[in-house]
mmCIF file of the N, C-alpha and C atoms, coordinates in Angstrom:
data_MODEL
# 
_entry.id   MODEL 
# 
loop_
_atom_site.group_PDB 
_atom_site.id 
_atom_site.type_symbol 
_atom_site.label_atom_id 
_atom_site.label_alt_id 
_atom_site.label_comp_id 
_atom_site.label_asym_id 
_atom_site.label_entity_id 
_atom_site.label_seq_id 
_atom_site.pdbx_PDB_ins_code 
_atom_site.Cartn_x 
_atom_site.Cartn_y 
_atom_site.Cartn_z 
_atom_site.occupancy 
_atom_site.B_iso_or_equiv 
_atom_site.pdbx_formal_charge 
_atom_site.auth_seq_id 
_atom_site.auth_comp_id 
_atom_site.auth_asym_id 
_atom_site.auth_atom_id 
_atom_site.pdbx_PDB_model_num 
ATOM 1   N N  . UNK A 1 1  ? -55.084 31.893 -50.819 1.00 0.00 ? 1  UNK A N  1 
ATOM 2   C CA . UNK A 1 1  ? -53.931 31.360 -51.535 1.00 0.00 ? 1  UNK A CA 1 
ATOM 3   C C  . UNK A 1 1  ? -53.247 32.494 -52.271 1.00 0.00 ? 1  UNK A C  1 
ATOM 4   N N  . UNK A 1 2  ? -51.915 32.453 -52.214 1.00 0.00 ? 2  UNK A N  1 
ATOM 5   C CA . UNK A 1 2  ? -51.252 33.407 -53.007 1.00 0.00 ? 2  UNK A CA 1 
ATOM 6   C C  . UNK A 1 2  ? -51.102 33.176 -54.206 1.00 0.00 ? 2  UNK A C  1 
ATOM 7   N N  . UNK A 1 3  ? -50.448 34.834 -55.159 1.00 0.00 ? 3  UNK A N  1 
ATOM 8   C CA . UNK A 1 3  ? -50.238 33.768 -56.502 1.00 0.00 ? 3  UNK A CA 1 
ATOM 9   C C  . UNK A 1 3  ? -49.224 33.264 -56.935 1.00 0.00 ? 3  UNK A C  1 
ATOM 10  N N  . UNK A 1 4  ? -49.118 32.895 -58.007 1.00 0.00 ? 4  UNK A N  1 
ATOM 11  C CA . UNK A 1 4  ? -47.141 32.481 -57.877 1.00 0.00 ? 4  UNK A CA 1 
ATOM 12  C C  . UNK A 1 4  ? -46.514 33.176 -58.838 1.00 0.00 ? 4  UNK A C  1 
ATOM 13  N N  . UNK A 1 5  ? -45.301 32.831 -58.642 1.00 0.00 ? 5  UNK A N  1 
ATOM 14  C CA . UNK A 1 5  ? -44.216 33.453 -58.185 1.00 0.00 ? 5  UNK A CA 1 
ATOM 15  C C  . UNK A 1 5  ? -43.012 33.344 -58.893 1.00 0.00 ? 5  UNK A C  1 
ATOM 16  N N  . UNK A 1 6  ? -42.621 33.980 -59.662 1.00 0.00 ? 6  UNK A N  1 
ATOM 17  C CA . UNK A 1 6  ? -41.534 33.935 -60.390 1.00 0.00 ? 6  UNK A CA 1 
ATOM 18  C C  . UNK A 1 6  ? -40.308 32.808 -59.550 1.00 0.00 ? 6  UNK A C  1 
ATOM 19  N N  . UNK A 1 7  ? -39.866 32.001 -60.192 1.00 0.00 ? 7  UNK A N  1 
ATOM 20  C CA . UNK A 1 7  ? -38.425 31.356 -59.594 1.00 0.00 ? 7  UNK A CA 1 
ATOM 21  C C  . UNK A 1 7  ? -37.373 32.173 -59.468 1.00 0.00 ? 7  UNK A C  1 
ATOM 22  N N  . UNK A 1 8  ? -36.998 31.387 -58.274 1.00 0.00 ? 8  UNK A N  1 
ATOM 23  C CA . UNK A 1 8  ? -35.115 32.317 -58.094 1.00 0.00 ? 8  UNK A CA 1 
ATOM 24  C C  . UNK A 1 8  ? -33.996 30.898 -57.530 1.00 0.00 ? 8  UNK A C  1 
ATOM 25  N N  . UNK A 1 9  ? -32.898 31.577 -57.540 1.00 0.00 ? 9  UNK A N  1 
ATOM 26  C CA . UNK A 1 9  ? -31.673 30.640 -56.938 1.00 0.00 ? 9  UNK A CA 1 
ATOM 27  C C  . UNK A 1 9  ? -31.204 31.429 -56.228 1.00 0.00 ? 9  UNK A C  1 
ATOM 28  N N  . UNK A 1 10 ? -30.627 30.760 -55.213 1.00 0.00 ? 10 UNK A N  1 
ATOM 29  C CA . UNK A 1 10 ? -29.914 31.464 -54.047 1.00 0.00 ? 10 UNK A CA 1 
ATOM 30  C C  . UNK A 1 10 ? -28.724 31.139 -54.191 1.00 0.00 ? 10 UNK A C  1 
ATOM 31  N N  . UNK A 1 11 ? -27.650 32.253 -53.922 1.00 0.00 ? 11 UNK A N  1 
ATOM 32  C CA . UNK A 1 11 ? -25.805 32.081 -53.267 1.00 0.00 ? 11 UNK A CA 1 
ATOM 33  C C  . UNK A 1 11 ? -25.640 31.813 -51.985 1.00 0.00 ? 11 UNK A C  1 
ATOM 34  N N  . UNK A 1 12 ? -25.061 31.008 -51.506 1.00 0.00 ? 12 UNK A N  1 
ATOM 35  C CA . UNK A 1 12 ? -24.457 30.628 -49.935 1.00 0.00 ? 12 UNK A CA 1 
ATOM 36  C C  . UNK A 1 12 ? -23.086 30.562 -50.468 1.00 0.00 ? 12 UNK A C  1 
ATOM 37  N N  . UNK A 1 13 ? -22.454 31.086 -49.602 1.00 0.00 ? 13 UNK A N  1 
ATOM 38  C CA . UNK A 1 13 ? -21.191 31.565 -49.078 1.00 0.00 ? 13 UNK A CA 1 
ATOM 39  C C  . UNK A 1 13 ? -20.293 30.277 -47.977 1.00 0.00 ? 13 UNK A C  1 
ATOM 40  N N  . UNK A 1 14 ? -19.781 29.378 -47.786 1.00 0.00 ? 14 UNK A N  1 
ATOM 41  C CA . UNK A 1 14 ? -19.307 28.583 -46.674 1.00 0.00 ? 14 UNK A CA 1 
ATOM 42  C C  . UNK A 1 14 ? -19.118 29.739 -45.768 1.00 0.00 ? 14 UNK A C  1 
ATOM 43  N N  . UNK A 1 15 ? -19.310 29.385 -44.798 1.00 0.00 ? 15 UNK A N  1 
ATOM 44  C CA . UNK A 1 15 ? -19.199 30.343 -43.385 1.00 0.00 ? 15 UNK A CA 1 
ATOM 45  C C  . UNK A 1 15 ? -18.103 29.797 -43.037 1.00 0.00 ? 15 UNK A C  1 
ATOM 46  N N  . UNK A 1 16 ? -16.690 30.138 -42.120 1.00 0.00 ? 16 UNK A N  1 
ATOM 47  C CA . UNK A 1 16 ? -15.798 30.123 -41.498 1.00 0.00 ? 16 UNK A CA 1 
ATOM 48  C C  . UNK A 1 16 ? -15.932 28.436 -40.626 1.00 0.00 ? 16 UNK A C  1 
ATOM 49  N N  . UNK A 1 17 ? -17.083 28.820 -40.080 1.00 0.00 ? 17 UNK A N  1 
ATOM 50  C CA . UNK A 1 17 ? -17.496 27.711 -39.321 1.00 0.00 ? 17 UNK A CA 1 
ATOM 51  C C  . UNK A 1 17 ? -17.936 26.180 -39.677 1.00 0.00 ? 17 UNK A C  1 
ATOM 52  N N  . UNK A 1 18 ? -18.139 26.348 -41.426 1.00 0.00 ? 18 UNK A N  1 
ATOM 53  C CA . UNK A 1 18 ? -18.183 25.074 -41.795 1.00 0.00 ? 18 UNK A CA 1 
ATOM 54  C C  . UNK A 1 18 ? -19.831 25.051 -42.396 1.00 0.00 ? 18 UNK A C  1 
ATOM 55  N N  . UNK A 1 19 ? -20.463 23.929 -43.000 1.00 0.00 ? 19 UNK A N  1 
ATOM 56  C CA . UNK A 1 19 ? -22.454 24.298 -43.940 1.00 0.00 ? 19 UNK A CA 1 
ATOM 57  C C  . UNK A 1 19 ? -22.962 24.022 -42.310 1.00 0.00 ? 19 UNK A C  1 
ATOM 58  N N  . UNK A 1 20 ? -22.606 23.474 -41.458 1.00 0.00 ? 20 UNK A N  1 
ATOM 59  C CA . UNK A 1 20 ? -23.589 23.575 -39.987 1.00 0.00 ? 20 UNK A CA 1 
ATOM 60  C C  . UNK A 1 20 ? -23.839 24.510 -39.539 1.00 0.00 ? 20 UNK A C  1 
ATOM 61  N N  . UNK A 1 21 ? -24.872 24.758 -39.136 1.00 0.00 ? 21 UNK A N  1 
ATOM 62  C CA . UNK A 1 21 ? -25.127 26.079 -38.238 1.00 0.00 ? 21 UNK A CA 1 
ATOM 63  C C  . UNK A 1 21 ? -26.499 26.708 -39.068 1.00 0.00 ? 21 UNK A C  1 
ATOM 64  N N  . UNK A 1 22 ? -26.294 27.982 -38.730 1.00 0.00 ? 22 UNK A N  1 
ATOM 65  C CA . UNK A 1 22 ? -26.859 28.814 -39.518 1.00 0.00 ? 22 UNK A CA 1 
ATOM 66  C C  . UNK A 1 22 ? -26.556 29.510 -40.975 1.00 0.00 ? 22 UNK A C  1 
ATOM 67  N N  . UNK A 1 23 ? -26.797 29.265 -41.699 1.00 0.00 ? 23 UNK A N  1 
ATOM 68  C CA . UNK A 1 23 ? -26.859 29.861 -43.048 1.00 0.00 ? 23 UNK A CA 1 
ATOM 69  C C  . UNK A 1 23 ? -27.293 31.252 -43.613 1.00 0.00 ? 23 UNK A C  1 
ATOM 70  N N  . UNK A 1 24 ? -26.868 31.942 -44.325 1.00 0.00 ? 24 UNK A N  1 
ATOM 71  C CA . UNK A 1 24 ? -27.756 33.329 -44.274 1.00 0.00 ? 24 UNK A CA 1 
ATOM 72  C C  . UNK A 1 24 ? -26.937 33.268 -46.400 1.00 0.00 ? 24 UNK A C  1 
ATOM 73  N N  . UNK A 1 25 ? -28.364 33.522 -47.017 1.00 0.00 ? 25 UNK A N  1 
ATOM 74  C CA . UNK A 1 25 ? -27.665 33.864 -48.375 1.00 0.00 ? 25 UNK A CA 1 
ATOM 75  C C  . UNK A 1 25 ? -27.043 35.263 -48.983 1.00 0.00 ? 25 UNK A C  1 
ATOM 76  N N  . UNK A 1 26 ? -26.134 35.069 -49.973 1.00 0.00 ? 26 UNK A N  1 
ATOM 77  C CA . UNK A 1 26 ? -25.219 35.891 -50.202 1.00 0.00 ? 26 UNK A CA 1 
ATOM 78  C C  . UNK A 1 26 ? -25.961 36.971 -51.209 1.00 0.00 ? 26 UNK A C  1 
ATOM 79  N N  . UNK A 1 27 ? -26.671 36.091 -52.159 1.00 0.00 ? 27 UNK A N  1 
ATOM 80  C CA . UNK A 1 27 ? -26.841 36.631 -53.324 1.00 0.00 ? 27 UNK A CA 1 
ATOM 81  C C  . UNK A 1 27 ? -28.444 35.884 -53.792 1.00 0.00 ? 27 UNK A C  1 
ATOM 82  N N  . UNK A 1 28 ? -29.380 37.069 -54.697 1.00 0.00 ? 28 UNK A N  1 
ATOM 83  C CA . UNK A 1 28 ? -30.836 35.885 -54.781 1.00 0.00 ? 28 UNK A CA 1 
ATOM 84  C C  . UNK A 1 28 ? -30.444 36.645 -56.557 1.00 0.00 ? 28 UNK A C  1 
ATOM 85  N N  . UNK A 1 29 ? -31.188 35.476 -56.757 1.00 0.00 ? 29 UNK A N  1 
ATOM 86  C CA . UNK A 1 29 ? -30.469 35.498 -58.747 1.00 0.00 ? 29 UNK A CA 1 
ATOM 87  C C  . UNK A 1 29 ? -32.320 35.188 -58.847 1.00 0.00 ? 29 UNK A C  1 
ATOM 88  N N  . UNK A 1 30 ? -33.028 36.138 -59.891 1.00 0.00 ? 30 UNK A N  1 
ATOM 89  C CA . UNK A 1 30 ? -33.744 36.168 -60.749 1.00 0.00 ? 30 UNK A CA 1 
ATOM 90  C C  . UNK A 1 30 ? -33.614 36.317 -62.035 1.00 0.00 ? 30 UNK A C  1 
ATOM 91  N N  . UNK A 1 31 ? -34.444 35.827 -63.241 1.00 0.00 ? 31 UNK A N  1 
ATOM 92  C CA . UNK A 1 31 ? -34.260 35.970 -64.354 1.00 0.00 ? 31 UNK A CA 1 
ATOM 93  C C  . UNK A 1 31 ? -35.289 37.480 -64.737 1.00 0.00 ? 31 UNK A C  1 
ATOM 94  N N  . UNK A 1 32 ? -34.421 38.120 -65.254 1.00 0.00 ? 32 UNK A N  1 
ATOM 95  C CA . UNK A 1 32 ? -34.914 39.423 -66.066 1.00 0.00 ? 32 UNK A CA 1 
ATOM 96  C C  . UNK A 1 32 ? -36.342 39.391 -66.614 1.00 0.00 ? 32 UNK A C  1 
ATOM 97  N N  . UNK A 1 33 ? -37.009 38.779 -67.353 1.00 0.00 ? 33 UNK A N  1 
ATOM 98  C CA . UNK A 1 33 ? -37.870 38.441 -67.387 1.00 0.00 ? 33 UNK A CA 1 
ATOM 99  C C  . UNK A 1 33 ? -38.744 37.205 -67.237 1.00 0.00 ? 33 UNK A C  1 
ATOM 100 N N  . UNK A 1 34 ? -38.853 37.400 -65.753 1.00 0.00 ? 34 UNK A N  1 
ATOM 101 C CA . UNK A 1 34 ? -39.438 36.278 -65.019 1.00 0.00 ? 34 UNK A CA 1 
ATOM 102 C C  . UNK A 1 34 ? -40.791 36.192 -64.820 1.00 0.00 ? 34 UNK A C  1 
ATOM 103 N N  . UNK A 1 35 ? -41.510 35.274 -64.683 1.00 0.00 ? 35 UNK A N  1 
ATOM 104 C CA . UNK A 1 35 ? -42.892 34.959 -64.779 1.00 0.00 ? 35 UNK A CA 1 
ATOM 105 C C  . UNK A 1 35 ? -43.344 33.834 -63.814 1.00 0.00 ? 35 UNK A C  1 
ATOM 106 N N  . UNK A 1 36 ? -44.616 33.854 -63.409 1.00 0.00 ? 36 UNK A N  1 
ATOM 107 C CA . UNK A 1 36 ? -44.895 32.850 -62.500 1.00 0.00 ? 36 UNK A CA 1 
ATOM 108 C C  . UNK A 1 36 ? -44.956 31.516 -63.353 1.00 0.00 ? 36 UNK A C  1 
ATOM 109 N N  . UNK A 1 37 ? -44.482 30.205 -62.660 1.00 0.00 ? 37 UNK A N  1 
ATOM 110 C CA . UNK A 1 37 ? -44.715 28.877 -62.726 1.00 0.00 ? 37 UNK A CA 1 
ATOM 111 C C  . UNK A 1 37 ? -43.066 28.990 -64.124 1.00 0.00 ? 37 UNK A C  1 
ATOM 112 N N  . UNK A 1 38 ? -42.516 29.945 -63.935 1.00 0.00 ? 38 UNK A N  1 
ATOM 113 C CA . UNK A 1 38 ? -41.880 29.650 -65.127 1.00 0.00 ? 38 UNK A CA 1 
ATOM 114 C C  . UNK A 1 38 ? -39.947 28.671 -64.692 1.00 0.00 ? 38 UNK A C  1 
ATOM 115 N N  . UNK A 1 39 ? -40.023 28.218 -63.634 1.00 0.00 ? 39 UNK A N  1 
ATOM 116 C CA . UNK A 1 39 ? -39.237 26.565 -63.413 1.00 0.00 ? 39 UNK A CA 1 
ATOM 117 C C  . UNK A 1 39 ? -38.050 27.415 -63.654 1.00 0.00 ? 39 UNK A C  1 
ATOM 118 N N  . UNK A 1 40 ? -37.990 28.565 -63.056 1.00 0.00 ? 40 UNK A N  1 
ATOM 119 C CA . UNK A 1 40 ? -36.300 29.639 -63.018 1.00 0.00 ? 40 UNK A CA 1 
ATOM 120 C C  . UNK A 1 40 ? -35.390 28.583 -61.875 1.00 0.00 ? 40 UNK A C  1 
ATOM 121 N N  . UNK A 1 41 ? -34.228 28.228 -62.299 1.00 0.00 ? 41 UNK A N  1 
ATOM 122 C CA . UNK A 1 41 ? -33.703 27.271 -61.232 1.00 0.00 ? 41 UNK A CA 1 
ATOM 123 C C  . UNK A 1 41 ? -33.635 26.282 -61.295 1.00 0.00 ? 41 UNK A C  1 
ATOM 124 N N  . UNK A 1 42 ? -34.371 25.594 -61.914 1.00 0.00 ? 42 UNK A N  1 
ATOM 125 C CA . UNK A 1 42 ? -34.783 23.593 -62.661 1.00 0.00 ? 42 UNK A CA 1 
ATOM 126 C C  . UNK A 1 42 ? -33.112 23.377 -62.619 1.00 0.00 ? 42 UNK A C  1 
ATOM 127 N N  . UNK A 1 43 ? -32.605 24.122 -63.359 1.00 0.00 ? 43 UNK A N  1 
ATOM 128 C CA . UNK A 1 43 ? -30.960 23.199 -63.766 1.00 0.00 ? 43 UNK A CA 1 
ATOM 129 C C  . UNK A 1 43 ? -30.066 24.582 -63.368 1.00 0.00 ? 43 UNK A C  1 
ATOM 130 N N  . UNK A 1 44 ? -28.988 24.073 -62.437 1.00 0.00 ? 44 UNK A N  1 
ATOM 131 C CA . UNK A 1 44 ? -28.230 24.795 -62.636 1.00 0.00 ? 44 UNK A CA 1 
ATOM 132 C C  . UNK A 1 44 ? -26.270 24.367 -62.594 1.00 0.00 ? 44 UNK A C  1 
ATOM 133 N N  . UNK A 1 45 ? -25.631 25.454 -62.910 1.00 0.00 ? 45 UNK A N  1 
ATOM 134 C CA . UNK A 1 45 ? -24.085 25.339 -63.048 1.00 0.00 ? 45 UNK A CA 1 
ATOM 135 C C  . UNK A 1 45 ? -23.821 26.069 -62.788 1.00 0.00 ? 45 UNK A C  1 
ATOM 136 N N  . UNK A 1 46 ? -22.477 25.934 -61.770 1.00 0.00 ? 46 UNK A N  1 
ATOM 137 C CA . UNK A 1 46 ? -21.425 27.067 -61.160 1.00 0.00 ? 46 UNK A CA 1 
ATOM 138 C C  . UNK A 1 46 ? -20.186 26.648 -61.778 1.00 0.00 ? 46 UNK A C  1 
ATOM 139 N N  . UNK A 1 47 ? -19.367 27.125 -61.620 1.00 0.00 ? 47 UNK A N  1 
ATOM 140 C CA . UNK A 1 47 ? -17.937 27.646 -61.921 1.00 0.00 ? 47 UNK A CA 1 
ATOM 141 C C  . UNK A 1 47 ? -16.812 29.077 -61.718 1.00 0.00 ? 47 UNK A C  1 
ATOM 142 N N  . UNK A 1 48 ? -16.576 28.898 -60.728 1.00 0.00 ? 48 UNK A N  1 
ATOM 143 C CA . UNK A 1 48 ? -16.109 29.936 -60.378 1.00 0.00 ? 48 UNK A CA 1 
ATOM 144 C C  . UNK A 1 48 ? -16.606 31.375 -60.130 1.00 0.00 ? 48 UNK A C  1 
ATOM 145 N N  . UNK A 1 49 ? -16.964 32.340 -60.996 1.00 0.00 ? 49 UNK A N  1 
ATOM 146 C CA . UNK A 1 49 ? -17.819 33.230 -60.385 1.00 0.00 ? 49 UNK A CA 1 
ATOM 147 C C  . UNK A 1 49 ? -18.376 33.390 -61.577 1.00 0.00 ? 49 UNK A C  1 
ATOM 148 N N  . UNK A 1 50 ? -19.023 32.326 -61.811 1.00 0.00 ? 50 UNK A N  1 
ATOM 149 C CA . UNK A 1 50 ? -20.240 32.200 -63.135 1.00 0.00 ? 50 UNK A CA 1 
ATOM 150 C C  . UNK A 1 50 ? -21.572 31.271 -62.824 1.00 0.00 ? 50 UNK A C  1 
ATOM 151 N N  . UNK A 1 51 ? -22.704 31.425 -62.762 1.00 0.00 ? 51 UNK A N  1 
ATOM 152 C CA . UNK A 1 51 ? -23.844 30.566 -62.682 1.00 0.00 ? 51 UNK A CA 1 
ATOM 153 C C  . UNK A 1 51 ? -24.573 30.561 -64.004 1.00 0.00 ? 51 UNK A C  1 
ATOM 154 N N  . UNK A 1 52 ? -25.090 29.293 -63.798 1.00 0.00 ? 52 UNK A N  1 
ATOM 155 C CA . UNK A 1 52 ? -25.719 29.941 -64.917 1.00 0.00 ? 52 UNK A CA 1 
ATOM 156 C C  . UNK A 1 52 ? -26.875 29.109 -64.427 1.00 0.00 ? 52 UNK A C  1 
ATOM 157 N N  . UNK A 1 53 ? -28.223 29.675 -65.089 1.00 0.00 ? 53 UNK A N  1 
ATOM 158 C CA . UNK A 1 53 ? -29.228 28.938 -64.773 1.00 0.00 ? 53 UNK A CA 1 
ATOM 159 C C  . UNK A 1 53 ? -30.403 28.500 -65.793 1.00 0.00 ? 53 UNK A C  1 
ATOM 160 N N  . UNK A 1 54 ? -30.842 28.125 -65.822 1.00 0.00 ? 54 UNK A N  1 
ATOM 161 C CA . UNK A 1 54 ? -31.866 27.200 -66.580 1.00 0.00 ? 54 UNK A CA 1 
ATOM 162 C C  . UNK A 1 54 ? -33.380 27.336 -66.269 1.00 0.00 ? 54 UNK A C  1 
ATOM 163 N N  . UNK A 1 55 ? -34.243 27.510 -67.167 1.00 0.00 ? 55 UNK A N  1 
ATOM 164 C CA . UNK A 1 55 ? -35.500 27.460 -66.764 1.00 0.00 ? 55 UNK A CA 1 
ATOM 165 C C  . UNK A 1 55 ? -36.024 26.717 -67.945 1.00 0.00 ? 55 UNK A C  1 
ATOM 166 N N  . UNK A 1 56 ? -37.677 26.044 -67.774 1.00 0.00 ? 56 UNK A N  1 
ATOM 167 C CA . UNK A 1 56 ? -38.209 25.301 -68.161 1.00 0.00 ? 56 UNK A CA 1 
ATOM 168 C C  . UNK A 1 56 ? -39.615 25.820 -69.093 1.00 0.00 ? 56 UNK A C  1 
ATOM 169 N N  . UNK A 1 57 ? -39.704 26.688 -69.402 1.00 0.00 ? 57 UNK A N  1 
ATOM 170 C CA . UNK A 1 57 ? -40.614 27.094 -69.914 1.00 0.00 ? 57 UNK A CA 1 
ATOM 171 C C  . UNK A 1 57 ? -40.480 27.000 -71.806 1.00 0.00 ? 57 UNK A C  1 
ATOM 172 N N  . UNK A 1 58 ? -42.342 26.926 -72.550 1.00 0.00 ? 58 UNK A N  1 
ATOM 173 C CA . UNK A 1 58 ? -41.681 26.713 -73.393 1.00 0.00 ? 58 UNK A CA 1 
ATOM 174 C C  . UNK A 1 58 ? -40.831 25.595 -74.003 1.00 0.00 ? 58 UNK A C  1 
ATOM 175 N N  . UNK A 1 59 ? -40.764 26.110 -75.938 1.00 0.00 ? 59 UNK A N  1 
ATOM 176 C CA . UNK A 1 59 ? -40.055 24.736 -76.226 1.00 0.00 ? 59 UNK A CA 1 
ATOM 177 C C  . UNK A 1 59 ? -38.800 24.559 -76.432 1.00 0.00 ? 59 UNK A C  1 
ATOM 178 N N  . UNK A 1 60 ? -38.633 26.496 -76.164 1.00 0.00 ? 60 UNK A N  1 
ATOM 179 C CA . UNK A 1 60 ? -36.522 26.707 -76.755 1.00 0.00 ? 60 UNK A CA 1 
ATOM 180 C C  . UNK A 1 60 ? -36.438 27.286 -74.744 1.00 0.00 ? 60 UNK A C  1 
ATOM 181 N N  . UNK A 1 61 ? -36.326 26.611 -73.525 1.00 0.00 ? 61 UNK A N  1 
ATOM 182 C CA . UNK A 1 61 ? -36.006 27.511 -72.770 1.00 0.00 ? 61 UNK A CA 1 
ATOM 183 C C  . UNK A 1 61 ? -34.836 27.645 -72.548 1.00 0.00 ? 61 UNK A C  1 
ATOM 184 N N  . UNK A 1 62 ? -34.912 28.980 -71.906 1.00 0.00 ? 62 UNK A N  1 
ATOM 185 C CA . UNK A 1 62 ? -34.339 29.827 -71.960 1.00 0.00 ? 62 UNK A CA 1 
ATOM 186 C C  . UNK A 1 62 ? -33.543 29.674 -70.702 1.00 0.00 ? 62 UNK A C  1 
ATOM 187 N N  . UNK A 1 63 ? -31.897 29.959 -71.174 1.00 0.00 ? 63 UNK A N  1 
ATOM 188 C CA . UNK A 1 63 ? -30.528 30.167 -70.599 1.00 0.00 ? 63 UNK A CA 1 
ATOM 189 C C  . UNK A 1 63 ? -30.296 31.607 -69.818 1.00 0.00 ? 63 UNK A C  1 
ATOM 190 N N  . UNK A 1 64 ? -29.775 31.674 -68.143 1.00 0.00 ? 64 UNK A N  1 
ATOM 191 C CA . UNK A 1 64 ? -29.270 33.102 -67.535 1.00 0.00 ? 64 UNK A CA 1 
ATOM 192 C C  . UNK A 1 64 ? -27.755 32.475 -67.180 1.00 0.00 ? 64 UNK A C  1 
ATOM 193 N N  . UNK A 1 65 ? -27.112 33.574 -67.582 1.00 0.00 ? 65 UNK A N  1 
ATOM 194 C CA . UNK A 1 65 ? -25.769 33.581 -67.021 1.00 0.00 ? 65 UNK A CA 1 
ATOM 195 C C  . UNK A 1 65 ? -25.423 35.140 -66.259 1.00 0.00 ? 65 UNK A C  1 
ATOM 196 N N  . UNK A 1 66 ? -25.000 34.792 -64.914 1.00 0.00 ? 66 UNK A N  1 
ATOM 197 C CA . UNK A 1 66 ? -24.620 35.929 -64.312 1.00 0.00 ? 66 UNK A CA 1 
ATOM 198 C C  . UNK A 1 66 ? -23.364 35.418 -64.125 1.00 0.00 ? 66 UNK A C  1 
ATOM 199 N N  . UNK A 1 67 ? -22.615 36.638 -64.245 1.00 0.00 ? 67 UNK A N  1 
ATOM 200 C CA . UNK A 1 67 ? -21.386 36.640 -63.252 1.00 0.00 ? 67 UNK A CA 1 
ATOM 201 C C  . UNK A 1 67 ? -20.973 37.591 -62.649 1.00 0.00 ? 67 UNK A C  1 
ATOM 202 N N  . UNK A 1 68 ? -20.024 37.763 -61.351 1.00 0.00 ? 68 UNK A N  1 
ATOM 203 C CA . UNK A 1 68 ? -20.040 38.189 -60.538 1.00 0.00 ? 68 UNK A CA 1 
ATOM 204 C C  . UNK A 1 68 ? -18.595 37.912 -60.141 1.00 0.00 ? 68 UNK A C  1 
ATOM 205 N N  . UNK A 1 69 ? -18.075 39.218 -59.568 1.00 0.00 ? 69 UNK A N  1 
ATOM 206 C CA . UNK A 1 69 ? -16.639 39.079 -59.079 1.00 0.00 ? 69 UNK A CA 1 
ATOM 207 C C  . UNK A 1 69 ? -16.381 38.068 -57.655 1.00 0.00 ? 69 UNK A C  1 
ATOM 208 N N  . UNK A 1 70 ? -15.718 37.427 -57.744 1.00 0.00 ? 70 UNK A N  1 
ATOM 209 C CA . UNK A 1 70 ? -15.826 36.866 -56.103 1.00 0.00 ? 70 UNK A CA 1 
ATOM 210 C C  . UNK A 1 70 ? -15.978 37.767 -55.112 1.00 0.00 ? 70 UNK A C  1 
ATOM 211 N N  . UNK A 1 71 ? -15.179 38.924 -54.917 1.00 0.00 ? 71 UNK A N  1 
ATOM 212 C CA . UNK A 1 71 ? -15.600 39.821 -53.432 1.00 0.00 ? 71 UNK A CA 1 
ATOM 213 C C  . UNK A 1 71 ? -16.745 39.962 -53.675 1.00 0.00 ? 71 UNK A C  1 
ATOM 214 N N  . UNK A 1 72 ? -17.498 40.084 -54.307 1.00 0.00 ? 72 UNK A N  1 
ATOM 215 C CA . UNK A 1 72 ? -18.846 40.762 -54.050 1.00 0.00 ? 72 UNK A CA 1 
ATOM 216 C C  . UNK A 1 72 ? -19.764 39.506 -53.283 1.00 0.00 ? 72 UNK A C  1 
ATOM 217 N N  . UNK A 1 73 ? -19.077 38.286 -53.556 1.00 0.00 ? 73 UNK A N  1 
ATOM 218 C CA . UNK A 1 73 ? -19.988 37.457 -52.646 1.00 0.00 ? 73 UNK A CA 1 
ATOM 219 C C  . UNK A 1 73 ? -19.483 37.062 -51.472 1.00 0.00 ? 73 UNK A C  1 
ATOM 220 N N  . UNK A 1 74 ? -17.860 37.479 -51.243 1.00 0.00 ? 74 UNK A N  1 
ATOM 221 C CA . UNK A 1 74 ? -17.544 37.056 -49.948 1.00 0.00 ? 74 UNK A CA 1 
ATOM 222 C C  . UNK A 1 74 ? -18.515 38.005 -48.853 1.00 0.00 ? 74 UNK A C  1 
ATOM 223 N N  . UNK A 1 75 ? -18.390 37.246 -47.556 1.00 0.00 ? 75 UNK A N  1 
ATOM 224 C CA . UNK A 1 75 ? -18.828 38.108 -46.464 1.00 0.00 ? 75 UNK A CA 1 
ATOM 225 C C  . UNK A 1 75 ? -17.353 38.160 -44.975 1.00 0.00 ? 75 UNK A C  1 
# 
């Protein structure tokens, strides 16, 4: 058995072709100081080229906000 594993969220991009098909992600979002079992990803929000994400750890958890220019996630 392995051990675990810090949480992440993934970026997908709509492909030209429409969400059918094949998928390939744009962008993998970890929290800076990430830890195993620590629920990185539980809640999240987009808005334009802002995510933000949510984890569950703990009794104050803790808020990530990345942002990111749109080209950098087009393909």
């Amino acid at each position: 058995m392995s051990a675990p594993i810090p949480g992440s969220a993934y970026i997908f991009v709509r492909p030209p072709g429409g969400w059918a098909g094949r998928l390939t992600e744009s962008a993998r979002l970890a929290a800076s100081d990430g830890a195993a079992r620590d629920s990185f990803g539980r809640s999240l929000a987009v808005s334009a080229d802002t995510v933000v994400v949510g984890a569950s750890t703990g009794r104050r958890p803790p808020v990530y906000v990345f942002v990111e220019p749109l080209a950098a996630c087009r393909t």
